[in-house]
C-alpha positions in Angstrom: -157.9 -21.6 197.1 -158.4 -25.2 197.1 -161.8 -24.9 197.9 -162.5 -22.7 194.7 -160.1 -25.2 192.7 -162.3 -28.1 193.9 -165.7 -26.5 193.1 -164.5 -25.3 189.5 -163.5 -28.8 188.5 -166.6 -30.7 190.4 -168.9 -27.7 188.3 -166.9 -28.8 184.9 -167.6 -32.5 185.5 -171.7 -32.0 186.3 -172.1 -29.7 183.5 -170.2 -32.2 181.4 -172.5 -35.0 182.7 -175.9 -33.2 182.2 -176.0 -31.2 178.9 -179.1 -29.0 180.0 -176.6 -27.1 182.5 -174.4 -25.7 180.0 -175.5 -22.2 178.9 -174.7 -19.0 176.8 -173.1 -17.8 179.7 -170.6 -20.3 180.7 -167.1 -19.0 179.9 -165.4 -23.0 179.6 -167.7 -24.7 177.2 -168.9 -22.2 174.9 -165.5 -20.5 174.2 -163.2 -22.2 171.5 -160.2 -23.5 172.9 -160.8 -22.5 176.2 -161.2 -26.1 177.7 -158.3 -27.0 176.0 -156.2 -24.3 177.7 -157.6 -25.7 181.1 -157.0 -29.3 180.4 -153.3 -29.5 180.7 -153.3 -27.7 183.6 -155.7 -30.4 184.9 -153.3 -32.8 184.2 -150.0 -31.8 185.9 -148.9 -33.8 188.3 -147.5 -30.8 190.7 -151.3 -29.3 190.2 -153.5 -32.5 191.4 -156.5 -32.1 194.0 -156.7 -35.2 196.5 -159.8 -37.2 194.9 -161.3 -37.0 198.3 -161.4 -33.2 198.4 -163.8 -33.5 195.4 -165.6 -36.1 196.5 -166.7 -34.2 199.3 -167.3 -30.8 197.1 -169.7 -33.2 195.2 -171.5 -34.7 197.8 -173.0 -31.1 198.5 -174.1 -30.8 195.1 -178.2 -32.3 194.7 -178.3 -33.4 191.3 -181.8 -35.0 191.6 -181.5 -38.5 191.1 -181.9 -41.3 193.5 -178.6 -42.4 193.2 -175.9 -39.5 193.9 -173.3 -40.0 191.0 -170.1 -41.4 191.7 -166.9 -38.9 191.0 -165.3 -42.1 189.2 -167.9 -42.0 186.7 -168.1 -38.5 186.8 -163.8 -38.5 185.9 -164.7 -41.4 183.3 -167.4 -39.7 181.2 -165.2 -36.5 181.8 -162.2 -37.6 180.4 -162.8 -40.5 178.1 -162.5 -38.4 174.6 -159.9 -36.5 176.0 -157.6 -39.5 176.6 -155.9 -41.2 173.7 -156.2 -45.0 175.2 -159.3 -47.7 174.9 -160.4 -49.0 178.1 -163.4 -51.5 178.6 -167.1 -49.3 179.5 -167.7 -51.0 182.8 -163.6 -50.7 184.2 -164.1 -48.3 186.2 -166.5 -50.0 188.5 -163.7 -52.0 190.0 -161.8 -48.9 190.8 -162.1 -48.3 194.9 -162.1 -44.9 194.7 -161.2 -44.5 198.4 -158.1 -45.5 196.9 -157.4 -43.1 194.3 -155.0 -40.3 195.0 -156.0 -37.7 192.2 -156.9 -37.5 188.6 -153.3 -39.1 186.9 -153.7 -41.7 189.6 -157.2 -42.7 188.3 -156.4 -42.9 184.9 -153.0 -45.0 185.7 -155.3 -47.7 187.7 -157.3 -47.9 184.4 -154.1 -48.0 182.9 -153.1 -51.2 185.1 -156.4 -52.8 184.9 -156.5 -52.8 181.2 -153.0 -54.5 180.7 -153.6 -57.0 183.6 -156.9 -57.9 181.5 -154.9 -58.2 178.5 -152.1 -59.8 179.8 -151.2 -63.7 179.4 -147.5 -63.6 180.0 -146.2 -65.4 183.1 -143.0 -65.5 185.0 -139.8 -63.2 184.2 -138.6 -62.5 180.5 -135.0 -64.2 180.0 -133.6 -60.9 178.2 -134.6 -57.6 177.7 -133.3 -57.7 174.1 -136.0 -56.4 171.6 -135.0 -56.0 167.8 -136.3 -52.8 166.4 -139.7 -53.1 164.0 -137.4 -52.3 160.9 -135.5 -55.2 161.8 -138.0 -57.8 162.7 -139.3 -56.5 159.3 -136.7 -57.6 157.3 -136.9 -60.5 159.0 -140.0 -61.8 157.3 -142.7 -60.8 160.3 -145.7 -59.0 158.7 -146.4 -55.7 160.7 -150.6 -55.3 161.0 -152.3 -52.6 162.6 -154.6 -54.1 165.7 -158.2 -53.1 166.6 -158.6 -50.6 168.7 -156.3 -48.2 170.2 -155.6 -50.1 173.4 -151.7 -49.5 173.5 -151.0 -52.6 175.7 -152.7 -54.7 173.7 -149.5 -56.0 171.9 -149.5 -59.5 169.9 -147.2 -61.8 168.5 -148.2 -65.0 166.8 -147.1 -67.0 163.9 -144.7 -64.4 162.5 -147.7 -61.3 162.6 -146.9 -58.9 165.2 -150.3 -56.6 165.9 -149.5 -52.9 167.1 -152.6 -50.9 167.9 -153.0 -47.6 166.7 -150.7 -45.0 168.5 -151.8 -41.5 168.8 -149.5 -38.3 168.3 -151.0 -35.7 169.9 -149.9 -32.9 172.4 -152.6 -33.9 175.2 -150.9 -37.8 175.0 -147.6 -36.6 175.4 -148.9 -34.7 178.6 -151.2 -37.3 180.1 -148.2 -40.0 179.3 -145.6 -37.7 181.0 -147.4 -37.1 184.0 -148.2 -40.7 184.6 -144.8 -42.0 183.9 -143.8 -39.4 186.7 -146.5 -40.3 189.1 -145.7 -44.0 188.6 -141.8 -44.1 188.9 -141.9 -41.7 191.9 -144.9 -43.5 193.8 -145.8 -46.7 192.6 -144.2 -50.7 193.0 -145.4 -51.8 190.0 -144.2 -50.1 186.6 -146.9 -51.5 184.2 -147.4 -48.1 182.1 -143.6 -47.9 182.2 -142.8 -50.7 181.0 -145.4 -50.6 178.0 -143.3 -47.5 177.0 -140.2 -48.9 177.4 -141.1 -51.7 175.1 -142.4 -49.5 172.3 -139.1 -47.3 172.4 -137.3 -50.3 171.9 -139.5 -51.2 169.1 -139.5 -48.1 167.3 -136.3 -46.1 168.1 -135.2 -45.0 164.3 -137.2 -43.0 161.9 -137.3 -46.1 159.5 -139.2 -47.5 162.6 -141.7 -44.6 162.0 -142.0 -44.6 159.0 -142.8 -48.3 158.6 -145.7 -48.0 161.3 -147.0 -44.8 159.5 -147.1 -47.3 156.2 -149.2 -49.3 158.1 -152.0 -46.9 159.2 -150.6 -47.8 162.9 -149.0 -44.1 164.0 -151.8 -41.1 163.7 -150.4 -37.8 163.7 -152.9 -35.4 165.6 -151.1 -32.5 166.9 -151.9 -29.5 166.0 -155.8 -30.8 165.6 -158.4 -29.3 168.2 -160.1 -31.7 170.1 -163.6 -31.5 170.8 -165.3 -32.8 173.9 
């Protein structure tokens, strides 16, 4: 069974990565909704394949080129316009993927990569107090939505504080649950936790909501179909 399991998703990911194999007859990419009924399943933690499992179901595969693909990139180009998060085009590459566990624990790492790149905090905050958005608001600081959709990329300077855009959809929610899971349960460091932690503390009140959806910084996309 895991076998089977293995080759289904390795097949997804080539015919994915080279167009020309997709056909009239595939049953996943030419029925509507159908990869969208497979994705979450892809996605729960209790259903993940070791990554080494499928990185020796690829290495069977010949795909012609000189240079057998990599299952990172493979995952990457897989998963990138599935996942609701902005990560830099080359971060994968300094992913050891001997070290990754399965699929949530790949995209966690470029998780952790992306806030340690965007990070320039040192040492320990003194308190974990966090006024709401509403309040800091009414304070005076100007609310601004930031480029990009790279959630930890958080600013504060000279009474502007920069939120990027923050997706509503039904594929974050699952991809976020399953990572907070993973990382509480496995991991020493809580980077994707805390990011969430900090934005319930920013926006815990529908006035919170509301003021981010004034600002073009909350996108509501559930219900939408997403197209690969």
């Amino acid at each position: 069974m895991v076998l089977v399991d293995a080759a289904f998703v390795v097949e997804a990911l080539l015919r994915n990565w080279f167009g020309e194999l997709e056909d009239e007859r595939n049953r996943a990419f030419n029925k509507p909704w159908m990869l969208q009924a497979v994705f979450p399943d892809l996605w729960l933690l209790e259903n993940q394949l070791p990554f080494f499992i499928l990185d020796d179901v690829l290495v069977t595969v010949p795909t012609g080129d000189t240079e057998r693909l990599s299952l990172t990139k493979l995952s990457y180009n897989f998963f990138y316009g599935l996942l609701d998060f902005e990560f830099e085009p080359d971060i994968f590459e300094n992913i050891n993927s001997s070290k990754i566990l399965h699929f949530v624990d790949f995209v966690r790492k470029l998780n952790v990569l992306t806030s340690c790149k965007n990070s320039s905090a040192e040492g320990k905050l003194k308190s974990l107090t966090l006024p709401r958005v509403s309040e800091l608001y009414q304070c005076g600081v100007k609310i601004k939505l930031r480029s990009g959709n790279n959630l930890f990329d958080i600013r504060f300077s000279k009474g502007v504080l920069e939120i990027p855009k923050v997706i509503v959809s039904s594929m974050a929610e699952i991809t976020t649950r399953n990572i907070l899971t993973f990382e509480q349960r496995h991991c020493r460091e809580n980077r994707v936790n805390d990011l969430f932690v900090t934005m319930n503390r920013l926006v815990s009140s529908p006035k919170d909501v509301n003021l981010l959806l004034k600002h073009g910084i909350v996108e509501n996309k559930l219900g939408c179909r997403w197209q690969h």
